[in-house]
N, C-alpha and C positions, 0 to 999 in steps of 0.2 A: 288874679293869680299874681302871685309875688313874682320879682323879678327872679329869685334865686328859684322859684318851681319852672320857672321858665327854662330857666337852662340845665337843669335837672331832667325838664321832657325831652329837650335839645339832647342833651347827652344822650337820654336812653333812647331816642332814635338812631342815634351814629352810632352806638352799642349793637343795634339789632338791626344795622344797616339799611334801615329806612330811608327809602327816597324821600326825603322831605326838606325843604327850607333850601338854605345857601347850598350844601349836599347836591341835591337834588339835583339844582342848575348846573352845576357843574359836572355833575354823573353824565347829566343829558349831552352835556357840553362835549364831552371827552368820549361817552361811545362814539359817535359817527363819527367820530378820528380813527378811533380804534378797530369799523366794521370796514371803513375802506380800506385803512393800511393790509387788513387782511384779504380784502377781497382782489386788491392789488398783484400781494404775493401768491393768491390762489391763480390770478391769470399769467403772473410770471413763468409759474411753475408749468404750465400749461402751453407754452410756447418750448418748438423744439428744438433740440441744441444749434449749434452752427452748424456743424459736420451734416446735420441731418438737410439742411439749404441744399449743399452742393452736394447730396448722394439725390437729392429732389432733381436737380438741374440737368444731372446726366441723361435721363432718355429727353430729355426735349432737345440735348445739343445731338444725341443721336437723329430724333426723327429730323432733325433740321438738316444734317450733314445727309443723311438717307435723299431726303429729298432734294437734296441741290444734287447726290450723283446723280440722282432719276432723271434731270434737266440735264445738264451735263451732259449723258448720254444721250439722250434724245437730238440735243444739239449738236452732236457729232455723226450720227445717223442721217440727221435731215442735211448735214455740211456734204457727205460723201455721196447722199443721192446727189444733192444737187452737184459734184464733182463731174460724178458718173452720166449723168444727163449732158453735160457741157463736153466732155470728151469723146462723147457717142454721136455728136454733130457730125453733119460734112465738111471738108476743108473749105474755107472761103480764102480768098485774098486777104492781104493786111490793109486794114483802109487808109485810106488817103491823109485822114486826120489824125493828129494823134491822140485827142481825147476820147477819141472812140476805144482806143485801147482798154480805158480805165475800166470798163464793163464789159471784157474780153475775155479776163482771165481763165485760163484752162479750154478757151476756147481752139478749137484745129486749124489752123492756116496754111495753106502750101504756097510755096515760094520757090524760085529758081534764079539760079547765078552761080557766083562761084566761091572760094571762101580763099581769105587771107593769111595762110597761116603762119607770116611773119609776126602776127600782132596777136598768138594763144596766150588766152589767161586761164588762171588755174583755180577754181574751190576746192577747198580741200582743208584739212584732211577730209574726205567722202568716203564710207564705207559701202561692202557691195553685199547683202547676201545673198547667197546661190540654191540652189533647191539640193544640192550635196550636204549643204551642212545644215539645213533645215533651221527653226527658229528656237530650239530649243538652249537652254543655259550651258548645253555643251559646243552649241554652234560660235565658231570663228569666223566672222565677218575681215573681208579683205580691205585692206586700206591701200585709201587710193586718190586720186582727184576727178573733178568733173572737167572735160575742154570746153573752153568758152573760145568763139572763133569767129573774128569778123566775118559777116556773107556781103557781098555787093552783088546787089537784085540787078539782073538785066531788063527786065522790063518798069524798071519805076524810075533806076539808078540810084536811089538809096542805097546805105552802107550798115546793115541791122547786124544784131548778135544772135549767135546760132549755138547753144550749149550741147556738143554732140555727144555726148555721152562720156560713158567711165573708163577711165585707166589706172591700171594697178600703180603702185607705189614705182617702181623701177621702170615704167614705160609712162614717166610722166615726162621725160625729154622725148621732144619731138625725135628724135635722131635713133629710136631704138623701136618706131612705130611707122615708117615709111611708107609702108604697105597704108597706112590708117590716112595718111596726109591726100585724102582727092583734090585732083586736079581739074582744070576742065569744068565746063557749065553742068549743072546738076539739080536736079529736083528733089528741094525739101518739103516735111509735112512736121508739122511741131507743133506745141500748145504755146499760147502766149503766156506771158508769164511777167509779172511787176516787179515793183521795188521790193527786198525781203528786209523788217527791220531787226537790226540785231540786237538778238537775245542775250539776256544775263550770262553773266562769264564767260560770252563769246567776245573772244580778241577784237580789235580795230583790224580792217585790212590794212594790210602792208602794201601799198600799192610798190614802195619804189623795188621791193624782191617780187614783184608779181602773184602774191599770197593772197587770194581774197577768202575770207572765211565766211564771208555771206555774200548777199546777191543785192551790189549797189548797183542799179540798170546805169545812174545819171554819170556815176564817178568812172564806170567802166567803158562808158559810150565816149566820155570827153578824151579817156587814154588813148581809144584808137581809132578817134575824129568820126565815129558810125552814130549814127540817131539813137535816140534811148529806145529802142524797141529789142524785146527780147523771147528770144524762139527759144524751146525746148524741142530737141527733135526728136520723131520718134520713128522707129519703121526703119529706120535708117535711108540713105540717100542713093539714088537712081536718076 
């Protein structure tokens, strides 16, 4: 065959796009370029949008927040029994130690002596509410303070803190509560009670106006020279 029928049949194969010769190879060359770039954009297409991720994510960050209330609660439940177990004790003594405290709290203790009330300190503001205004978004809670009141124990001679309960806003001077100021030796019964650490956007106490907004036992016990031990009382005193 001449060279020129040569390329005459060359011709008429790339006329009738026959796979053949230099062609060929390079047909072969170029599809599997061409079936993945497609199969590419076919799996592209097949992945779904962004928005569609984060409408996916929503029940999992529910069931997640679901389940941390269910702990949550549960943990608040078993905190109030074990509250409730610890207040339903009998009154013991305060021990002798003072790290035995550390494993006391809300524990009942009775004590007798008599209370100093040159040296009242005040938390506050304290609100009260009453079974008249009930708990509802219409109820007015009273503002007011807690009395913190040095006791000196007769039978140990220790000088402890005794928190006696609540007064209204305008019966937080000693001088308008007389009646409230006991004299004389007296028998308390009160939960023990620790250090309180202060919470977000609650103030520093103001010790030099006598304002404590939390319950520092250590700062409170150095102001009025009594040991860091601190009574909640309750039942009132007899």
């Amino acid at each position: 065959m001449s060279p020129f029928s040569l390329s005459r049949a060359t011709l008429q194969c790339v006329r009738k796009g026959s796979q053949c010769g230099l062609f060929a190879a390079k047909n072969r060359t170029f599809c599997p370029g061409t079936r993945s770039a497609s199969q590419t954009a076919s799996r592209s297409s097949s992945l779904p949008p962004p928005h569609a991720w984060f409408l996916l994510s929503i029940p999992a960050a529910a069931f997640g927040l679901g389940t941390w209330q269910v702990q949550r609660r549960q943990w608040k439940l078993d905190l109030i029994k074990d509250m409730e177990a610890r207040t339903s004790r009998h009154p013991v003594p305060i021990p002798s130690e003072q790290q035995d405290l550390e494993t006391m709290e809300y524990r009942p203790v009775k004590i007798r002596g008599s209370f100093d009330h040159s040296k009242e300190m005040y938390l506050l503001p304290r609100s009260l509410n009453t079974h008249d205004t009930g708990g509802g978004m219409g109820a007015r809670a009273q503002s007011g303070a807690q009395v913190v009141t040095p006791f000196h124990c007769s039978d140990t001679g220790r000088t402890i803190l005794v928190n006696r309960g609540w007064v209204s806003k305008k019966n937080i001077n000693p001088a308008t509560r007389p009646d409230g100021q006991v004299t004389g030796e007296v028998e308390v019964t009160g939960l023990v009670r620790l250090n309180e650490k202060r919470a977000p956007f609650v103030p520093k106490n103001d010790i030099a106006h006598n304002r404590w907004h939390y319950r520092d036992v250590e700062a409170m016990a150095q102001i009025t020279e009594a040991q860091p031990i601190y009574i909640e009382a309750v039942g009132g005193t007899h």
